[in-house]
C-alpha positions, -999 to 999 in steps of 0.1 A, spaced: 726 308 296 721 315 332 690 333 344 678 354 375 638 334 377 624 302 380 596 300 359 576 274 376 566 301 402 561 333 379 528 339 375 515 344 337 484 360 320 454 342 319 419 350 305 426 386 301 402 408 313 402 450 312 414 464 341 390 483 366 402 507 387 402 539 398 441 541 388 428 536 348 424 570 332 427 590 304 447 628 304 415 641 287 395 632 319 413 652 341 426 683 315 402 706 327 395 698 364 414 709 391 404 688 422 434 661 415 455 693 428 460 701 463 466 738 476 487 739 505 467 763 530 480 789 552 478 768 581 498 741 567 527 765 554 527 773 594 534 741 604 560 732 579 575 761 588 571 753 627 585 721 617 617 733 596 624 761 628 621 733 651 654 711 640 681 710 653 711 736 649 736 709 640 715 689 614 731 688 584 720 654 573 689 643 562 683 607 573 686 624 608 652 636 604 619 610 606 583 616 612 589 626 647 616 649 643 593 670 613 558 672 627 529 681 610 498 676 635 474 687 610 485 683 571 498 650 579 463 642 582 455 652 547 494 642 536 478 604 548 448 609 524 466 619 497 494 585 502 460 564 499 453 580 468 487 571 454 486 535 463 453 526 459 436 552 439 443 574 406 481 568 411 492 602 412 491 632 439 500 669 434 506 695 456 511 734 453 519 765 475 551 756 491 571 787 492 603 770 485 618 805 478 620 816 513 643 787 526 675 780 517 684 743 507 688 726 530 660 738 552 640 732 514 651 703 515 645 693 546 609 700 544 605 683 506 623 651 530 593 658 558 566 656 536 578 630 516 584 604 547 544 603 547 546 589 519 571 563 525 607 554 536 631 570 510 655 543 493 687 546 473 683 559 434 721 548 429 748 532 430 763 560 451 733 559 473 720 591 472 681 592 492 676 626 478 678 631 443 687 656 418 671 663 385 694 687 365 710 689 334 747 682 343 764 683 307 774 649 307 786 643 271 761 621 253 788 589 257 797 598 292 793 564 311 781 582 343 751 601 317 716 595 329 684 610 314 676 630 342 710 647 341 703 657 303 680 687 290 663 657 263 625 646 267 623 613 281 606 578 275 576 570 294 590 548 321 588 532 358 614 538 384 626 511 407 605 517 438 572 520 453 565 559 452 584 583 428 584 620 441 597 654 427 597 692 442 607 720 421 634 741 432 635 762 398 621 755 369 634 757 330 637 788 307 605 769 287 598 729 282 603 707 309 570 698 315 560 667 336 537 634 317 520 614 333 494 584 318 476 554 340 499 520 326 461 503 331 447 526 303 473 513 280 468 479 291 428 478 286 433 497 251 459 471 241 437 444 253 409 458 228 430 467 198 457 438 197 450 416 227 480 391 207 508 416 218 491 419 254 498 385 253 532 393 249 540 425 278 532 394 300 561 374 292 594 386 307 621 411 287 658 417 299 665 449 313 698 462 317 711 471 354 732 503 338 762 489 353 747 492 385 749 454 394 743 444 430 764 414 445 761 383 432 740 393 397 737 397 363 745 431 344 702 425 333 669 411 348 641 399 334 608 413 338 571 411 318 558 450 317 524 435 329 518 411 359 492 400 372 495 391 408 477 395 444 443 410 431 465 433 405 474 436 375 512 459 384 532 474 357 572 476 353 583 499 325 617 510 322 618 519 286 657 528 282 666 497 300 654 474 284 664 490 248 700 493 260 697 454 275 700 445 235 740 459 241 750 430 265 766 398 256 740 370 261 710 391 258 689 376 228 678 403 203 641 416 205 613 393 187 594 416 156 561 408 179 579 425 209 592 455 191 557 461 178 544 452 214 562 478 231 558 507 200 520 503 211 528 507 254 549 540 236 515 551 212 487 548 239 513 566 268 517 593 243 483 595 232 465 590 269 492 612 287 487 643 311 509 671 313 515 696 342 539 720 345 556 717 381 562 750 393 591 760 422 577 746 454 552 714 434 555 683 447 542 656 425 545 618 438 533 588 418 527 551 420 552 535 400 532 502 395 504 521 382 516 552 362 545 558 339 562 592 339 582 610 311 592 650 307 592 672 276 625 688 267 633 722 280 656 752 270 675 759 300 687 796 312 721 808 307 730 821 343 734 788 367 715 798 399 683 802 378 690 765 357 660 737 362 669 717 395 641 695 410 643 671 441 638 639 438 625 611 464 624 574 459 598 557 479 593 524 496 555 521 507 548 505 544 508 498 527 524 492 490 504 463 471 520 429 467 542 425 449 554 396 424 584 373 423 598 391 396 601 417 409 629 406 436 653 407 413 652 448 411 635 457 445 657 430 468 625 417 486 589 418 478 575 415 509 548 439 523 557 465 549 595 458 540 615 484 530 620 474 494 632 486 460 663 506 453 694 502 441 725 489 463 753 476 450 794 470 467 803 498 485 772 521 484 770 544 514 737 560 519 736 595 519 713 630 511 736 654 495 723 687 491 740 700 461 755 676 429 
């Protein structure tokens, strides 16, 4: 059977050793703080809002607009800070107060596009190659080929997402549910590494994970990829849960071990058990680290009138100062090299593009 690695040069665990970071944590230690949160101020609505008045009349497309073209001489300052703390700090970043109601959607989305390019450069989430996301229920029947979990009112498996930075901004949120999980992948790892270090042992050898029929040239409908690597000073985590289940449908993929099922139904116990919820309100922005934090959403009862449905943004990020990165990874984010744009999905005949309505 032909493979996408060459196992001579993947690296493998080793004397395992607890993770220590500032991106390990536990829901409960940040449940009843609020200084993970950042308030927008008054002057920092200004300049977003000097920034959306200053474009262009004829924009109409977002990959027009960079850094230069949506200044923000003061926040981006604090927008900088908060990056730092994505990539090398608690993972996660959340801001509030932007008045998202007073814009229409493409100036919304414009500024949700501003703000995000401090964080990195967007990359495609699709084969279509769409830059900006949307997270909607779109009534896909449940065997629809096209159906992704995002497009579905269901709760989802904690996962990772193929890039750097993962972002979302809320345009309107559900009738009730819907709300937002986060947990620190190195929490999980160090209380696996206490409770049954064996099947630790076992998140560091690789799985197949299906591509969802979104197969760039020249490979395989699946990868391979361990959920834990360590590599470059890190230990970096790769988690996407409905892949890898719905790898076990192609031809060629071997059927999961007992010792992996049971590996992976502890990564599924300690994300549930560890987890922190927030409710993202219209005009949050949450962005997380993907190598360190897995995300998941509750379900959510949607409203009956479709201008007031659940509809959030969403923004896949490739990090300029993103960690190193293994040779596994290649296989899913194209190149691993630092300060590349990497991660993403191309495949034949994707044109990039930022549609403003789906």
């Amino acid at each position: 059977m032909e493979t996408n690695r060459s196992t001579a040069t993947q690296p493998t665990l080793s004397d395992p050793t607890p993770i220590s970071a500032s991106s390990v944590w536990r829901g409960s230690d940040f449940e009843k703080r609020s200084d993970w949160i950042y308030h927008l101020t008054d002057n920092d609505i200004a300049e977003i809002d000097a920034a959306i008045r200053a474009l262009p009349k004829a924009t109409d497309d977002l990959q027009t607009i960079g850094p230069a073209e949506f200044p923000l001489p003061s926040l981006s300052l604090r927008l900088r800070a908060l990056q730092s703390e994505v990539v090398n700090g608690r993972g996660f970043a959340f801001i509030k107060g932007f008045p998202v109601e007073q814009y229409d959607r493409f100036k919304a989305a414009a500024a949700y596009w501003g703000i995000g390019q401090h964080f990195g450069t967007p990359v495609s989430q699709n084969a279509a190659g769409h830059l900006l996301g949307h997270v909607k229920d779109l009534g896909y029947d449940e065997n629809d080929p096209r159906r992704r979990g995002y497009q579905t009112r269901e709760s989802l498996r904690f996962h990772t997402d193929a890039c750097d930075i993962v972002g979302l901004m809320c345009l309107r949120h559900a009738k009730s549910g819907g709300l937002s999980r986060i947990v620190s992948a190195g929490a999980i790892h160090n209380a696996i590494l206490a409770s049954r270090p064996e099947l630790l042992e076992i998140l560091y050898q690789p799985f197949y994970i299906s591509r969802i029929s979104e197969i760039p040239d020249g490979k395989q409908p699946w990868y391979e990829m361990p959920i834990f690597n360590a590599f470059g000073g890190h230990v970096t985590s790769m988690y996407p849960a409905r892949d890898l289940r719905m790898a076990q449908e192609l031809d060629g993929v071997p059927p999961l071990t007992a010792p992996q099922e049971e590996a992976l139904a502890l990564v599924d116990h300690y994300a549930e058990r560890f987890s922190l919820k927030m409710e993202i309100e219209p005009g949050d922005m949450q962005f997380l680290h993907n190598h360190t934090i897995y995300h998941s959403r509750t379900a959510y009862e949607e409203f009956e009138c479709e201008d007031k449905r659940r509809h959030l943004l969403r923004l896949w990020l490739s990090a300029a100062n993103g960690r190193p990165l293994p040779p596994y990874f290649a296989e899913r984010y194209g190149t691993v090299e630092q300060g590349a744009v990497r991660g993403g999905i191309l495949c034949p005949g994707t044109k990039l593009s930022t549609p403003l309505e789906i």
